[in-house]
C-alpha positions as CSV (number, residue, x, y, z in Angstrom):
1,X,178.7,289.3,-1.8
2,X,179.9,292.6,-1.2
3,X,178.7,293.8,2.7
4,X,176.2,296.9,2.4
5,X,175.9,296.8,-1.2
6,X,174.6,293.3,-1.6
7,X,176.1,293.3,-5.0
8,X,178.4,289.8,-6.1
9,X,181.8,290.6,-5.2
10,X,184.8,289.9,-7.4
11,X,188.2,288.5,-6.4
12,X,190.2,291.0,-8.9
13,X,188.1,294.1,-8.0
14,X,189.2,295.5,-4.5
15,X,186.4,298.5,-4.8
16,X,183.8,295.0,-3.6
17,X,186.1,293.8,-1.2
18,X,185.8,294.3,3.3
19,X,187.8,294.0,5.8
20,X,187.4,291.0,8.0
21,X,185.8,292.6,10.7
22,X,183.1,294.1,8.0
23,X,182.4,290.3,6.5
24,X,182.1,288.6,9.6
25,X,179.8,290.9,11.0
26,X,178.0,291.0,7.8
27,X,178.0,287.3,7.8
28,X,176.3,287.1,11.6
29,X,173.6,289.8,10.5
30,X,172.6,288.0,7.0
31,X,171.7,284.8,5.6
32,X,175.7,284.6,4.6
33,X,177.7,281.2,3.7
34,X,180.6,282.1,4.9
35,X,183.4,285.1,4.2
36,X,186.7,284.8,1.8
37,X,189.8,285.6,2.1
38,X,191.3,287.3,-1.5
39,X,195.1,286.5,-2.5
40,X,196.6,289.7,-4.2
41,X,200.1,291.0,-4.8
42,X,200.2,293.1,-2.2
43,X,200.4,290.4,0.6
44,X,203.0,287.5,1.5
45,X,200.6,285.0,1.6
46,X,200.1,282.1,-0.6
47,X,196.8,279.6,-0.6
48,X,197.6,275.6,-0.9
49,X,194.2,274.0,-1.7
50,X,194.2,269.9,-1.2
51,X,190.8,268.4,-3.1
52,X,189.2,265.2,-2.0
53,X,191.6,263.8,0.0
54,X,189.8,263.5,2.9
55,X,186.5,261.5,4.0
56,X,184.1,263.8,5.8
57,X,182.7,261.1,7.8
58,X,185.7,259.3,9.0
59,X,188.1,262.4,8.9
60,X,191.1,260.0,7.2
61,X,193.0,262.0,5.1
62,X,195.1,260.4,2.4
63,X,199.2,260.4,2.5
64,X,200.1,263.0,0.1
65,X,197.9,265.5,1.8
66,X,199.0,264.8,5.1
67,X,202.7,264.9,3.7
68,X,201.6,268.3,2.1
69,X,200.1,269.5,5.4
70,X,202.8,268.1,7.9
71,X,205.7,269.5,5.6
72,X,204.5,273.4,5.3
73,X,203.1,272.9,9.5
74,X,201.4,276.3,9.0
75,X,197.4,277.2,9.6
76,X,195.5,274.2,7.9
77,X,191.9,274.5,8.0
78,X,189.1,272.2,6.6
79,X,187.1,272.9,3.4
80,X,183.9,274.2,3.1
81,X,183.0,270.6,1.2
82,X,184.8,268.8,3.9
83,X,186.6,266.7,1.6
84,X,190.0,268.7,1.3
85,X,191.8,271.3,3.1
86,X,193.0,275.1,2.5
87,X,197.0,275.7,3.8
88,X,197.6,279.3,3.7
89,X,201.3,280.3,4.4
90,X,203.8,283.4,4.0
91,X,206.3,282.6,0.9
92,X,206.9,283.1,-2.7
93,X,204.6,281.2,-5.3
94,X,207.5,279.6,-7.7
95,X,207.8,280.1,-11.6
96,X,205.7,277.4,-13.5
97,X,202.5,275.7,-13.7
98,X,200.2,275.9,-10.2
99,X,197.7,273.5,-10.5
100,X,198.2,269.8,-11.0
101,X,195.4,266.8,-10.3
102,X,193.7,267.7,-6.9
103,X,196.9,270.5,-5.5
104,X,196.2,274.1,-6.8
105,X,198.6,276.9,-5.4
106,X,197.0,280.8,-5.5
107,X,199.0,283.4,-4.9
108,X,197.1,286.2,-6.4
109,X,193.1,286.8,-8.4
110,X,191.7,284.5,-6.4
111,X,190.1,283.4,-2.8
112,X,189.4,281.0,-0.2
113,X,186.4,280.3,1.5
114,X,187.1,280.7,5.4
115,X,185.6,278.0,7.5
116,X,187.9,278.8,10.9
117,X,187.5,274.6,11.4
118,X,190.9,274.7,11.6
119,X,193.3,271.2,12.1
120,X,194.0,270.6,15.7
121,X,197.8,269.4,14.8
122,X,199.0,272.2,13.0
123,X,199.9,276.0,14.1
124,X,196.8,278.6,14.7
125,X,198.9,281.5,12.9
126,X,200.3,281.8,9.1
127,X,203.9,280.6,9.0
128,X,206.5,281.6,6.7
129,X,207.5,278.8,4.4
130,X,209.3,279.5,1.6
131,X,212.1,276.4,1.5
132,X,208.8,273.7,2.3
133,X,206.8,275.4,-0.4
134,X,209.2,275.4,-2.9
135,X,209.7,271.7,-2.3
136,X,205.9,271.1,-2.5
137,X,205.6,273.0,-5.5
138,X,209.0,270.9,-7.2
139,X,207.4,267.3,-6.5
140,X,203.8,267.8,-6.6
141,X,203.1,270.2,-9.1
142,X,205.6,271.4,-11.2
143,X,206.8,269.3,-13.9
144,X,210.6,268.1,-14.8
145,X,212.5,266.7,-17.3
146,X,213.7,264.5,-14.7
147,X,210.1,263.5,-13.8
148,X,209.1,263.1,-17.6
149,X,211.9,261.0,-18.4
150,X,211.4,258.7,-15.3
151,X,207.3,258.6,-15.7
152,X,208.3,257.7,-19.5
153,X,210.9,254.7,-18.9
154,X,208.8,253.8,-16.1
155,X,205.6,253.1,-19.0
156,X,207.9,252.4,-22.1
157,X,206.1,254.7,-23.8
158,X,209.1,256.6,-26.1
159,X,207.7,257.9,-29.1
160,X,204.6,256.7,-28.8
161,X,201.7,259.4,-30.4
162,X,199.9,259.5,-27.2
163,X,200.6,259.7,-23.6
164,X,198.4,258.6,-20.7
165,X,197.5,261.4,-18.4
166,X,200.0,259.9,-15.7
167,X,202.7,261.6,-17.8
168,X,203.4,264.9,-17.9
169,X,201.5,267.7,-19.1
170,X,202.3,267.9,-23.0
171,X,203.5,270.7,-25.0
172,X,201.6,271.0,-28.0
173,X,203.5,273.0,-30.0
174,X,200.4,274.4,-32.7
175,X,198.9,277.2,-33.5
176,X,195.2,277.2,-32.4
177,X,193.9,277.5,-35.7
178,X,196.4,274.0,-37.1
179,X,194.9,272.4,-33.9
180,X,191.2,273.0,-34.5
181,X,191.6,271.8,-38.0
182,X,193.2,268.8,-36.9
183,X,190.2,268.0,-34.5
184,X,188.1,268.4,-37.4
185,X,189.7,266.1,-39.5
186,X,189.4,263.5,-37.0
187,X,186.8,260.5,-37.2
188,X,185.2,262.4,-34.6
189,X,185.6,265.8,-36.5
190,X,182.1,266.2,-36.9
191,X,181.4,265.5,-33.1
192,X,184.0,268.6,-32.4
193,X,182.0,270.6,-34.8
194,X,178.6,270.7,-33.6
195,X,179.7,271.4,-30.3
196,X,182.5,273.9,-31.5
197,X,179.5,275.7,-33.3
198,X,177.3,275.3,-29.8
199,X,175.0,272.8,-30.4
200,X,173.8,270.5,-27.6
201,X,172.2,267.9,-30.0
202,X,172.4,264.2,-27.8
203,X,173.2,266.0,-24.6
204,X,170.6,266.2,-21.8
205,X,171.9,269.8,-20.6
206,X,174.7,272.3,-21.6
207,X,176.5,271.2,-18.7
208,X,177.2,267.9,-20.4
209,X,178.2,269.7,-23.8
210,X,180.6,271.8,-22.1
211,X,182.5,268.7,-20.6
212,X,182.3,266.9,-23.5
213,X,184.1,269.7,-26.0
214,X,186.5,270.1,-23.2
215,X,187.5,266.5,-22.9
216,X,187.9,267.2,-26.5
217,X,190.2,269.8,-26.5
218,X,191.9,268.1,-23.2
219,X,192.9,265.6,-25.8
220,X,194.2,268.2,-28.7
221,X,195.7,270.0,-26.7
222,X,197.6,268.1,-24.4
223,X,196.0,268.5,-21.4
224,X,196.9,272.2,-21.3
225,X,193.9,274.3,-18.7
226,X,194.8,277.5,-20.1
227,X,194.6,276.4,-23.9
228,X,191.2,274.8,-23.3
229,X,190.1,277.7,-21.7
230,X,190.9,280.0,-24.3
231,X,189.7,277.6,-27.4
232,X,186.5,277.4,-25.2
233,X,185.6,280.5,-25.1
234,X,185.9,280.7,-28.7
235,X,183.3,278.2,-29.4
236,X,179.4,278.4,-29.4
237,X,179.4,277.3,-26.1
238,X,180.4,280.2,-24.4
239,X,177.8,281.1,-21.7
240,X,178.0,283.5,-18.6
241,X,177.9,280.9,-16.3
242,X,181.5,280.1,-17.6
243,X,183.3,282.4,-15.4
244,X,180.1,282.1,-12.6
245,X,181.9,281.0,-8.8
246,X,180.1,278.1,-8.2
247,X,182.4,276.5,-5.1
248,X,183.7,277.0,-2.0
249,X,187.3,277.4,-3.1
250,X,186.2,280.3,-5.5
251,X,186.4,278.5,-8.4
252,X,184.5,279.0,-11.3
253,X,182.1,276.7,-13.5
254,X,184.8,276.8,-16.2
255,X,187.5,276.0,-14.1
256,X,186.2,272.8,-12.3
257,X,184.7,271.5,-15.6
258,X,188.4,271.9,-17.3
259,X,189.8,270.5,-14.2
260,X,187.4,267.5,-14.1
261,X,187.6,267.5,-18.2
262,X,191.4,266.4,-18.0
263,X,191.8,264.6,-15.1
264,X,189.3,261.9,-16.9
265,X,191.1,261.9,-20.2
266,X,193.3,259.4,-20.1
267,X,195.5,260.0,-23.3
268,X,196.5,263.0,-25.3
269,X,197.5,264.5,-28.6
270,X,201.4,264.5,-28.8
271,X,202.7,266.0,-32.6
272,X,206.3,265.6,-31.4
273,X,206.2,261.8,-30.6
274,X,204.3,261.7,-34.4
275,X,207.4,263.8,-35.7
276,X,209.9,261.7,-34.2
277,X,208.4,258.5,-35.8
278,X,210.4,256.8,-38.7
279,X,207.0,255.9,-39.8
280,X,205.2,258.6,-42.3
281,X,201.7,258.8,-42.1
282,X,199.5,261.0,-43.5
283,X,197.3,263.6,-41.8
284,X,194.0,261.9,-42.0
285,X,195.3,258.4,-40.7
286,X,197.0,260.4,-37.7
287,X,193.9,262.0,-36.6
288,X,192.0,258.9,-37.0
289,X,194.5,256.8,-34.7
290,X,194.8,259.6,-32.3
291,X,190.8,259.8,-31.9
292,X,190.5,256.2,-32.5
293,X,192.3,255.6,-29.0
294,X,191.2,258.3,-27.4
295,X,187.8,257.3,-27.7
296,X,187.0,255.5,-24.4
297,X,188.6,258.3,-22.3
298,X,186.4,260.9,-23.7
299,X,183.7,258.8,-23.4
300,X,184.4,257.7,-19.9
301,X,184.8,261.3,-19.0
302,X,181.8,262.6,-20.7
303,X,179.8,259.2,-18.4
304,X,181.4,260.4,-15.3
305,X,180.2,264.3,-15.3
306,X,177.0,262.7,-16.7
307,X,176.7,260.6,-13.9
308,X,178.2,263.4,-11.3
309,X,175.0,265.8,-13.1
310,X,172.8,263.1,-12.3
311,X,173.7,262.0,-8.6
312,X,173.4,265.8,-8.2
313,X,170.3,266.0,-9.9
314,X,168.9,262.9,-7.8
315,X,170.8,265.0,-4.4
316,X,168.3,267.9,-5.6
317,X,164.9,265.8,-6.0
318,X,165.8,264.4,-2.9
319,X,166.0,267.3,-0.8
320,X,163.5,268.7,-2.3
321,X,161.1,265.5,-1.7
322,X,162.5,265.4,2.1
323,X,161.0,268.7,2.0
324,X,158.1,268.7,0.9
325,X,157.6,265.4,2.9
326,X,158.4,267.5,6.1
327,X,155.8,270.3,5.0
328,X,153.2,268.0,4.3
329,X,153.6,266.2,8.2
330,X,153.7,270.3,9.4
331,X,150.5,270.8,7.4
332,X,148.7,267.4,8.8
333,X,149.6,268.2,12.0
334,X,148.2,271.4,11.8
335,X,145.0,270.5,10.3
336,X,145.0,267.3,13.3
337,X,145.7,270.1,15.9
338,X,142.5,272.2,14.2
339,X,140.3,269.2,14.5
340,X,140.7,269.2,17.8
341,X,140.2,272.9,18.4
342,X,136.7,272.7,16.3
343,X,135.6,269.7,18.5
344,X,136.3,271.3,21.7
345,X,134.5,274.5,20.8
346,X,131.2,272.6,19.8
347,X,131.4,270.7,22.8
348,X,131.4,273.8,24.8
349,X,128.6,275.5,23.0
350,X,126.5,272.4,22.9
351,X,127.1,272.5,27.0
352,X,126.4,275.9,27.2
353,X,123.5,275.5,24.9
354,X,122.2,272.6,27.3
355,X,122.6,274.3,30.3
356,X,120.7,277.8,29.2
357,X,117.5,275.7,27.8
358,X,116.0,275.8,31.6
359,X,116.8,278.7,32.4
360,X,115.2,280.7,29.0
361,X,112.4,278.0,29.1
362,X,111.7,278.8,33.0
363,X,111.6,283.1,33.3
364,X,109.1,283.4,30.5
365,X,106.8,281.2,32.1
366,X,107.7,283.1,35.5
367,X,107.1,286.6,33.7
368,X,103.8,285.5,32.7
369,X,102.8,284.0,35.9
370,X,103.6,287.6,37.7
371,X,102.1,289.7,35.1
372,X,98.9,287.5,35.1
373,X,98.2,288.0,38.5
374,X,99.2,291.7,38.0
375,X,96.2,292.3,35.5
376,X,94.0,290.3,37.5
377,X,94.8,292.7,40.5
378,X,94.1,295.8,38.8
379,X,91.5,294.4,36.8
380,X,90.1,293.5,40.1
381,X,90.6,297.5,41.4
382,X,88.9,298.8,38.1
C-alpha cells in the first residue's frame, strides 16, 4: 500500500513508493502487515532471499543457509513466513541466472518484506560483500560447465533425452512456436491443449490448472522460469491474479507457482541429447517417450500443489471454524450474563412490589377512616 493514498503500491513505480519514516509511521497508525524495502538501480544494495530452510518452531536452520548466512556476515533478518531468511548486502548482482531452487538474488524491480527480527549472530548494519557474494552466486546459483559435466558423470546420464531436475537448467534451443507444437504432438498433447486454450475441465480451481500447464511447459522447456512465464501468458489461462503479490517476499502468484511448477518436475525436454543420438527416431515416437517418462513428475507435481491448495483450504475452514467457535462462546456468554441481569431485576421488582402492598393497602383505609369522621363532624354542625 501506498501511505496517504491507500492505493496498491508497485515495486517498479517509484511515484507509490515512501520513505521509511512515512511507512513505519503509516504502518503504526493502520491495520498494516508490515513495510518493504524496494531494490532499484540507484542503490548498492542487493537482497539474498533463503526459502524454507528454517523450522519456525525449533529455529534449526539447514547447512546451506547457514553457510549462505555465515559467509556474506551482513544484516540477516527472519522472514515474514518464518521459514527462511532475507540477507541484504552492499555489492554487485553478477551476470547470469538469479534464482535457483529455494536461493533468489534481487538486485533491482523487486522488494523485501521488513520484519526488523533480525539474527542475533550476524552484524545490525548492511555490509559490503562483493568477493562473498560472487562466491555465493558461482556455487549456489549460477550454473557451469564445470558443474554440468560433474552432475552429469556423477548420474551417467550422457546423451540421455531427458535430465532429472538435479542437473542443470537446460537450454532448449526452439523457437516457441516448434516447442508448442511439439507438446501437442505428445501423448499428452491433448492435455496441453485444453489447458493452453484455458480450460479448467478435471481441475477443482484455476489454481490447479495453472500449475498443471506450467509443470507442462517446465518440462518443454527445460526448466527455463522466464520461458514458462512468457508461453504462460500466451495461453487461456492468463488471469490478473498472475502478476497479483501474494507473499511476503514480494513475489507474485505467477512467480511462486513457476517456482513450485519446476522444482516438482523431475525430468525435462532436452532436443540436443535427442540430436546427439546415433539412434533416429521420428517426431511422434520422441514426443511420446519424452511424455511417457515425464508423466509421474507432472503428476506428482500437479498432487503436491493440489495437496498444498487443500491443506490451505483445510488452514482456512479451520480458522474460520475456530472463529466462529470463539463468537458463538462470546455470544453464550453474553446471553448467560443477560439471564442473570433479567433475574435480578424481577427479583427486585417483585421485592419492591411486596413491600409497597401494605403500605397502598393501609392509607386508603386511613383516608377513609379520617374523612369519615370528618363528614360525621360537620354533618353533626349542620
Amino acid at each position: 500500500m501506498t501511505p496517504g493514498s491507500g492505493e496498491f503500491a508497485s515495486s517498479t513505480d517509484p511515484t507509490t513508493w515512501a520513505s521509511a519514516e512515512t511507512a513505519l509511521e503509516y504502518a503504526d497508525s493502520r491495520e498494516a502487515d508490515g513495510i518493504g524495502f524496494v531494490f532499484t538501480d540507484d542503490d548498492p544494495i542487493v537482497g539474498v532471499d533463503l526459502d524454507d530452510c528454517r523450522d519456525p518452531e525449533t529455529g534449526d536452520v539447514d547447512d546451506r543457509a547457514r553457510d549462505i548466512i555465515e559467509r556474506l556476515d551482513s544484516y540477516t533478518e527472519i522472514s515474514p513466513s518464518g521459514t527462511g531468511f532475507h540477507v541484504l548486502i552492499e555489492g554487485k548482482l553478477p551476470d547470469g541466472r538469479n534464482r535457483r531452487g529455494s536461493i533468489e538474488l534481487y538486485d533491482t524491480a523487486r522488494f523485501f518484506t521488513v520484519t526488523g527480527d533480525s539474527l542475533e549472530e550476524t552484524p545490525n548494519h548492511v555490509s559490503r560483500r562483493q568477493d562473498a557474494l560472487e562466491a555465493i552466486h558461482r556455487e549456489y546459483v549460477q550454473n557451469t560447465d564445470t558443474d554440468a559435466k560433474s552432475e552429469s558423470e556423477n548420474r551417467g546420464t550422457t546423451n540421455e533425452q531427458i535430465s532429472t531436475n538435479t542437473a542443470v537448467e537446460i537450454d532448449v534451443d526452439l523457437e516457441d512456436e516448434e516447442l508448442l507444437e511439439k507438446a501437442r504432438n505428445a501423448s499428452n498433447g491433448e492435455k496441453f491443449e485444453r489447458l493452453w486454450r484455458g480450460s479448467t475441465a478435471g481441475y477443482e480451481s484455476q489454481s490447479e490448472a495453472d500449475m498443471a500447464l506450467c509443470c507442462l511447459l517446465s518440462f518443454w522447456t527445460g526448466g527455463d522460469h522466464t520461458r514458462v512465464d512468457r508461453l504462460f501468458r500466451q495461453s487461456g489461462l492468463l488471469r490478473e491474479k498472475w502478476d497479483d503479490v501474494h507473499y511476503g517476499d514480494g513475489s507474485t502468484y505467477g512467480e511462486k507457482t513457476i517456482e513450485r511448477a519446476v522444482a516438482n518436475t523431475s525430468e525435462f525436454y532436452d532436443p540436443d541429447a535427442r540430436e546427439d543420438s546415433s539412434e533416429p527416431s521420428s517426431k511422434e515416437s520422441e514426443s511420446s517417450t519424452a511424455e511417457n517418462r515425464d508423466e509421474p513428475a507432472q503428476n506428482h507435481a500437479y498432487l503436491v500443489e493440489k495437496n498444498r491448495l487443500l491443506s490451505d483450504r483445510v488452514d482456512d475452514l479451520e480458522a474460520t471454524l475456530e472463529e466462529r467457535d470463539d463468537r458463538i462462546a462470546e455470544l453464550e456468554a453474553t446471553n448467560e450474563r443477560l439471564r442473570e441481569q433479567l433475574s435480578d431485576y424481577q427479583e427486585e421488582l417483585e421485592r419492591r412490589e411486596d413491600s409497597s402492598d401494605p403500605e397502598m393497602d393501609g392509607t386508603p383505609d386511613q383516608d377513609d377512616s379520617i374523612w369519615t369522621r370528618a363528614r360525621r363532624f360537620v354533618g353533626d354542625d349542620n
